[in-house]
C-alpha positions in Angstrom: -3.5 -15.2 3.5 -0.8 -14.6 6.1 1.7 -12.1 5.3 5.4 -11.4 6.6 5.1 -8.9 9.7 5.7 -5.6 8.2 8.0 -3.5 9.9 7.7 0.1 9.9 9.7 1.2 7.0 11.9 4.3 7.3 13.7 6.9 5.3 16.9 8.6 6.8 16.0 6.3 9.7 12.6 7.9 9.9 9.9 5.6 11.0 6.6 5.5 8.8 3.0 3.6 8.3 2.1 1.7 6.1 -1.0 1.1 4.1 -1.1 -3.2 3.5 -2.0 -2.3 0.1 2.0 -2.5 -1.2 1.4 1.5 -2.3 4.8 2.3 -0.5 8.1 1.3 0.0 8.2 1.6 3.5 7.1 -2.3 4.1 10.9 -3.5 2.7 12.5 -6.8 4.4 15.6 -8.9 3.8 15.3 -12.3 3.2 18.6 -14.4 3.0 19.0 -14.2 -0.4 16.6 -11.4 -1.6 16.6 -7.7 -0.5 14.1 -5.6 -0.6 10.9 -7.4 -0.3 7.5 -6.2 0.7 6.5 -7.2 3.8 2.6 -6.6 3.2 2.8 -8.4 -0.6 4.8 -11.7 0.7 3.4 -15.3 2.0 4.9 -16.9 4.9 6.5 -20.0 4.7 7.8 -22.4 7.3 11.2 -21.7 8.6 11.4 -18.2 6.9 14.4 -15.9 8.0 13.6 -12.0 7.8 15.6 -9.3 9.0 14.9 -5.4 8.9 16.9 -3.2 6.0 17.8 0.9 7.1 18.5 0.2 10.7 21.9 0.1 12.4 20.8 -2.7 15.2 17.7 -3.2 15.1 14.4 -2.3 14.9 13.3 -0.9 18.5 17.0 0.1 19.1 18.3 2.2 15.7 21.3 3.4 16.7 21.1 5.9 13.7 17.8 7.2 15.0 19.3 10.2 16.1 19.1 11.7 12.2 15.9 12.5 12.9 16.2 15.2 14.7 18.3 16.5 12.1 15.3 16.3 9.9 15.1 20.4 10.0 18.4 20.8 8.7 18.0 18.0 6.0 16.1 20.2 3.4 15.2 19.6 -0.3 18.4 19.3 -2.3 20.6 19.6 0.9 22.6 17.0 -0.3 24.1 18.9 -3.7 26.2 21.6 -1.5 26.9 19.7 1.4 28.5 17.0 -0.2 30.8 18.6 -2.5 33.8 18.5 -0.3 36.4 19.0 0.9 38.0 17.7 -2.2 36.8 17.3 -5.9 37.1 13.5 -5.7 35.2 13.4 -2.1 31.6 12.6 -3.5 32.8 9.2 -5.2 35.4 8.5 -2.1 33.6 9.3 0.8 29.8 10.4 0.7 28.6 8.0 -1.9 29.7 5.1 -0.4 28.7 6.6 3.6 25.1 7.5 2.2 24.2 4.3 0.2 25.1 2.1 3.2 22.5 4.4 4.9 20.0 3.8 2.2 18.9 0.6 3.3 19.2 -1.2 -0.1 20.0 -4.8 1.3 22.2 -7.0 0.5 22.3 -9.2 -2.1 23.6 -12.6 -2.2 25.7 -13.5 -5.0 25.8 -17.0 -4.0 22.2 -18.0 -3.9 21.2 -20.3 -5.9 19.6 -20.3 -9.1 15.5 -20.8 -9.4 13.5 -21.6 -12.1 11.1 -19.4 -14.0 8.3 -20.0 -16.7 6.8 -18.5 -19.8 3.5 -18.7 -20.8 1.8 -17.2 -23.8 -1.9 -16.3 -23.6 -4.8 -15.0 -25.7 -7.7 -13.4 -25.3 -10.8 -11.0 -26.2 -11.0 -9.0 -23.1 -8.2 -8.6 -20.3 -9.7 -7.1 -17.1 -7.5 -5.6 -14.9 -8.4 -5.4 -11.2 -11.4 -7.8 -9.6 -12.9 -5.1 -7.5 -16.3 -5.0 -7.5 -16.4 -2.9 -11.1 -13.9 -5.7 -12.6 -15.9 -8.8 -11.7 -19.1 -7.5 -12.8 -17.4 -6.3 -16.2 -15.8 -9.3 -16.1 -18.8 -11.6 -15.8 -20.6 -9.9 -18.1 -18.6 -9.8 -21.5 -18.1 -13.1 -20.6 -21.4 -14.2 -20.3 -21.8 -12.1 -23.9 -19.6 -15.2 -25.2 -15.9 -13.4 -24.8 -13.0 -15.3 -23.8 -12.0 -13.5 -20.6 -8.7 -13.0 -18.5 -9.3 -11.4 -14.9 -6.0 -10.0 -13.4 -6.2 -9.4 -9.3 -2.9 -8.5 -7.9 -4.4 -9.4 -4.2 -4.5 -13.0 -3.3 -8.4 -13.1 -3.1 -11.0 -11.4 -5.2 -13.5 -8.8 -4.4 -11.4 -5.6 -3.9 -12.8 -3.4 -0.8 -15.9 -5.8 -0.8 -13.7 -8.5 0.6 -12.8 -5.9 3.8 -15.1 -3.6 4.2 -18.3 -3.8 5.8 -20.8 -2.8 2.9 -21.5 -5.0 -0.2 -19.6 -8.0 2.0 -22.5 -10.2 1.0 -22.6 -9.3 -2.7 -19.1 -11.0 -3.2 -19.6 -15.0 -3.0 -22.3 -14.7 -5.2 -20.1 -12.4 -8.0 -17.8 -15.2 -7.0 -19.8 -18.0 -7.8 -20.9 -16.2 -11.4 -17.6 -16.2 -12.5 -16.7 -19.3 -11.7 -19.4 -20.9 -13.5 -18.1 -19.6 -16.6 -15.5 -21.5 -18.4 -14.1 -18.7 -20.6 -13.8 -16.4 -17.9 -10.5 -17.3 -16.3 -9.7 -15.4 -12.9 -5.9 -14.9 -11.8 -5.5 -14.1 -8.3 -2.0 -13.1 -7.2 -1.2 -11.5 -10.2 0.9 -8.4 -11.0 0.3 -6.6 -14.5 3.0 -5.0 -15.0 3.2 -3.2 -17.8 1.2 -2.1 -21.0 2.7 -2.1 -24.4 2.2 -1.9 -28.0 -0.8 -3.7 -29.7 -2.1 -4.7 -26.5 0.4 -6.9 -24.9 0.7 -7.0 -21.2 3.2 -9.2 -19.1 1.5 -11.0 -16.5 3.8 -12.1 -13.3 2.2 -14.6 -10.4 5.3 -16.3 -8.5 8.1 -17.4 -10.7 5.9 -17.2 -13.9 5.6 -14.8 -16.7 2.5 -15.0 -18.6 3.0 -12.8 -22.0 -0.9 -12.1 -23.1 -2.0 -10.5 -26.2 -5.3 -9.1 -25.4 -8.0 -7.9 -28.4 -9.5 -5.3 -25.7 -8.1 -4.0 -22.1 -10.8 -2.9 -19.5 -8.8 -1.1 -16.4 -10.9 -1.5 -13.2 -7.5 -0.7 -11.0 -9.7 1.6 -7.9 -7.8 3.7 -6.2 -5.7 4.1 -3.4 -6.2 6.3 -0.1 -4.1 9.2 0.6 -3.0 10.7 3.7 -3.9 13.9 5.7 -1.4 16.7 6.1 -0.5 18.1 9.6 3.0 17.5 12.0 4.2 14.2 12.5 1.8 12.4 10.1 4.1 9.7 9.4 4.3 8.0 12.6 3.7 4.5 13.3 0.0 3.8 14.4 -1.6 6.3 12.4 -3.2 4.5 9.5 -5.3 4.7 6.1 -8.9 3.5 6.8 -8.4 0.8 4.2 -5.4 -0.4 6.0 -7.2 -1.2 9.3 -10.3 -2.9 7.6 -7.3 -5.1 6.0 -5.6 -5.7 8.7 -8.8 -7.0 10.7 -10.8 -8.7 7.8 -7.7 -10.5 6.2 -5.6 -11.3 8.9 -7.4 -10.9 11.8 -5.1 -8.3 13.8 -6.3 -5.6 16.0 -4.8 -2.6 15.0 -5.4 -0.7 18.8 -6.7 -0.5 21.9 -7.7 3.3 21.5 -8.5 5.1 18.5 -9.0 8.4 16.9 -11.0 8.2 13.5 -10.3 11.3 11.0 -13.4 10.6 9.0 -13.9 13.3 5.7 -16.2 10.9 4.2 -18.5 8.2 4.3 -16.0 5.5 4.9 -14.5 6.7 7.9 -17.6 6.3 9.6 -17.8 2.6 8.1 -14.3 2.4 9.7 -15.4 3.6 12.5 -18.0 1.1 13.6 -15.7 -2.2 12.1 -13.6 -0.9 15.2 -16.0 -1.0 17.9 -17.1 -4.5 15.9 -13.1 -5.5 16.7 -13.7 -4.0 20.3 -11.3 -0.9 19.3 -12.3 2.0 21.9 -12.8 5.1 20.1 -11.3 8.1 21.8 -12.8 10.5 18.8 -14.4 10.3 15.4 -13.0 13.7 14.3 -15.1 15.1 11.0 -12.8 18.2 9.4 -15.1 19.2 6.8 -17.6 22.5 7.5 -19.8 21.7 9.9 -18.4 18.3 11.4 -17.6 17.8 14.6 -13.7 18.9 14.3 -14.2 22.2 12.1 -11.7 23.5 10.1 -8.3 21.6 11.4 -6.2 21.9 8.7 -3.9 24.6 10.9 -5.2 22.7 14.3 -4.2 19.1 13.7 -1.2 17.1 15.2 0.2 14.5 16.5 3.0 13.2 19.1 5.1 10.4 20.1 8.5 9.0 19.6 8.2 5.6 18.4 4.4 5.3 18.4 1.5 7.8 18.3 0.6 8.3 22.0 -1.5 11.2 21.3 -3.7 13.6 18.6 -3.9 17.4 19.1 -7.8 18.3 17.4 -7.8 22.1 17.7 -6.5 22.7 21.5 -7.3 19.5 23.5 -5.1 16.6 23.6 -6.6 12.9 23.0 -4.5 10.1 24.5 -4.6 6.8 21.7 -2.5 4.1 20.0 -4.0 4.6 16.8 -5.6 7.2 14.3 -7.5 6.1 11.3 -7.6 8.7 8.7 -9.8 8.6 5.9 -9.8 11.8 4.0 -9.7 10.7 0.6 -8.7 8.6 -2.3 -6.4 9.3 -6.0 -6.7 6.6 -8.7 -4.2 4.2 -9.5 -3.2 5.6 -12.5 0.0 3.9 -13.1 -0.8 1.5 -15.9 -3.2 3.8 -18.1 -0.4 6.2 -18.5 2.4 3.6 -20.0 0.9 3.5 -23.1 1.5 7.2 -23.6 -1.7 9.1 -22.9 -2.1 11.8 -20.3 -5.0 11.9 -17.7 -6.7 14.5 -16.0 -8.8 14.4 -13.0 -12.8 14.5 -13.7 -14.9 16.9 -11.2 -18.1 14.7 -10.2 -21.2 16.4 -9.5 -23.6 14.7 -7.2 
């Protein structure tokens, strides 16, 4: 399951975590003849050539770095009255050209050479998107019910946050073995659904192959993806999703620190917290903001600092020194696909 080393992406040369979930485009590589590749969503393979986009040297030395100090001048809409001049022809002449090369788009080669791609038509009762632990069990059991089932899993293995985090770990292989003693339930790891159109038909894409499907019924079991935490200089490199680090140790086997600082606003970011002392993480901190945990109200009282790194989390007035902070503070759905057919969505208030 190795993955290209994800840099961290950047906008207007703006370092910025990532979430090895491919939920941002911050993970973007160049490959010799494709731009803009995820880092987090691509194999490696023998021999492979990857450079960084959005950087004017390199990685550790940007010489365009500098714009982010300007960051306080570069408001919302800046760009529509200070680009206007001095001229009426200036925008297309000069500032277009000057802020797409900054945009780190890539660069395309219009000499690679061609590849070849497939089409494949498929059929079924039930199409279940997402083999989380919801997904396989729906999955399993309309197909044990005698439907002819398609299982989509954009990941390259099933099992969702069973197959990193530390509860349900041993509820998976046997899900697992369920399904594949089923001949009409057909999983498809690596697979992107991509889209949701009329009468049920849903493009499928895993590598160089498009499978077109016409489904009679479409279950969504997509989960949902964690958000950040909202304080100063939340966007620099080390500071993490929860989900990210139980990746980043359970599927590839990196350490993400030597010293952490957990924000944990729910259950899971104490389950983070001990899969870090498992890895032999020190914890500096396991900071709880909600009333009555141990870091009070810190909405006004959090931040961070460091240049190229976080080197150090303010939790109300005393400094902690680490190389990491997990937060975990919450989660939104991934609503993307539910919506292209047309319907809105609204958020459900749970009582427990």
């Amino acid at each position: 399951m190795a993955r290209l080393p994800a840099p961290w992406g950047n906008r207007i040369n703006r370092d910025a975590p990532v979430s090895m979930a491919g939920a941002e485009a911050d993970t973007l590589v160049q490959l010799p003849s494709d731009p803009n590749v995820q880092a987090d969503r691509h194999p490696i393979s023998a021999g492979q050539q990857v450079t960084a986009q959005n950087v004017n040297g390199s990685l550790a030395r940007d010489c365009d770095a500098f714009m982010d100090k300007l960051g306080r001048f570069m408001l919302v809409r800046f760009y529509y009255r200070t680009f206007m001049g001095p001229t009426r022809n200036s925008w297309m002449i000069l500032w277009e050209p000057l802020i797409r090369k900054k945009a780190g788009l890539g660069v395309l080669d219009i000499s690679a050479p061609h590849e070849d791609y497939e089409k494949v038509n498929l059929f079924c009762d039930l199409l279940v998107v997402g083999a989380g632990l919801a997904g396989l069990t729906a999955a399993i059991e309309a197909a044990e019910a005698g439907a002819d089932v398609i299982l989509a899993e954009q990941e390259p293995v099933a099992g969702g946050a069973l197959s990193y985090g530390c509860d349900g770990v041993d509820r998976l292989p046997a899900l697992l073995a369920r399904a594949e003693e089923l001949p009409n339930l057909r999983l498809m790891t690596g697979t992107v659904v991509n889209g949701w159109f009329e009468d049920n038909w849903l493009p499928l894409i895993r590598g160089n192959k498009l499978f077109k499907t016409r489904a009679r019924e479409v279950l969504l079991a997509t989960g949902c993806i964690e958000q950040p935490a909202i304080f100063r200089n939340n966007d620099l490199p080390g500071m993490l999703p929860g989900t990210c680090v139980q990746r980043l140790m359970r599927h590839y086997g990196v350490k993400p620190g030597q010293r952490a600082v957990v924000l944990a606003a729910n259950p899971d970011g104490y389950r983070v917290a001990l899969d870090l002392l498992e890895a032999g993480v020190e914890q500096a901190a396991v900071v709880d903001p909600r009333p009555g945990g141990s870091g009070g109200a810190l909405s006004a009282e959090l931040e961070a600092r460091g240049k190229t790194h976080v080197t150090g989390v303010r939790v109300g007035g005393d400094w902690l020194d680490c190389d990491l902070l997990v937060i975990s503070v919450g989660y939104a759905p991934m609503w993307q696909l539910p919506v292209m057919p047309g319907p809105s969505w609204a958020m459900t208030k749970i009582r427990r």
